[in-house]
N, C-alpha and C positions, 0 to 999 in steps of 0.2 A: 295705735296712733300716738305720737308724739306729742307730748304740750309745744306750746308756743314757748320761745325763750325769755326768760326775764329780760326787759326790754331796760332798763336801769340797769341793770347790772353790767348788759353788752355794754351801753354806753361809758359805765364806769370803766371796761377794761381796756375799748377804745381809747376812752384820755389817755389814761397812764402808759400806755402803747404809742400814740401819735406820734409823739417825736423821732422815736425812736424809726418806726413805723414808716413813715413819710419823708422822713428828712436824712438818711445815713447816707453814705456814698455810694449808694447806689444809683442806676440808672434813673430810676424813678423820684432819688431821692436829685440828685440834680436837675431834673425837669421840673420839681417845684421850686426849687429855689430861683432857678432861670425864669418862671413865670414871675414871680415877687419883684424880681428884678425888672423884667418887662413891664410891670406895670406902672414903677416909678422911674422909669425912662423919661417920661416929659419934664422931670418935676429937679430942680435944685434947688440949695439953701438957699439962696434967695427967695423961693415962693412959701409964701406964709398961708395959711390956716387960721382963719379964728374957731371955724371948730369942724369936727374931722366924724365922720359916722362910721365904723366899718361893721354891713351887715355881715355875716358868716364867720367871724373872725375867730373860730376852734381856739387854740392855744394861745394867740395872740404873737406867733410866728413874724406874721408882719410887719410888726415894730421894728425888729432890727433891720428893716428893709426900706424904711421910710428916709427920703433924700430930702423930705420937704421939712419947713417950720411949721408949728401950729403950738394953738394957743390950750385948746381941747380937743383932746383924741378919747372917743367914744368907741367900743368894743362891743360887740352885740352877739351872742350865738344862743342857737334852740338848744342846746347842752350846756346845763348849771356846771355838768363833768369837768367838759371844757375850759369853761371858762376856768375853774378851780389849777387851773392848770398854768395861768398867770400869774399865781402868787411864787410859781418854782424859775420862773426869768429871772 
């Protein structure tokens, strides 16, 4: 029987993977993009934010996606990995 896999470490090679992973030109990699896009469909520079929550927010991908103002954009994920992965934007 197999151990379990180190459960930090997956997540470590996930981050450093993500991008690359998720967003190329591939199929897959433009169905995420087109969702981000989708989701700030309703929103132009004119609509302001005084403060902005995003739960799940991995890499923090979504930033370059945001059409809106805001004053405070809050980043939130279950992965430290993750988030570490905002200081390379």
């Amino acid at each position: 029987m197999r151990n379990d896999p180190d459960f930090a470490a997956y997540h470590a090679i996930l981050a450093t993977n993500y991008q690359a992973s998720n967003y190329d030109n591939s199929v897959a990699g433009r169905m995420m993009r087109s969702g981000h896009q989708y989701t700030e469909r309703k929103f132009t520079n004119t609509d302001h934010f005084s403060r902005v929550l995003e739960l799940g927010a991995g890499s923090g991908v979504h930033l370059a996606y945001i059409q809106h103002g805001f004053d405070e954009y809050i980043l939130s994920d279950n992965s430290s990995n993750m988030l570490e992965q905002l200081e390379k934007l």
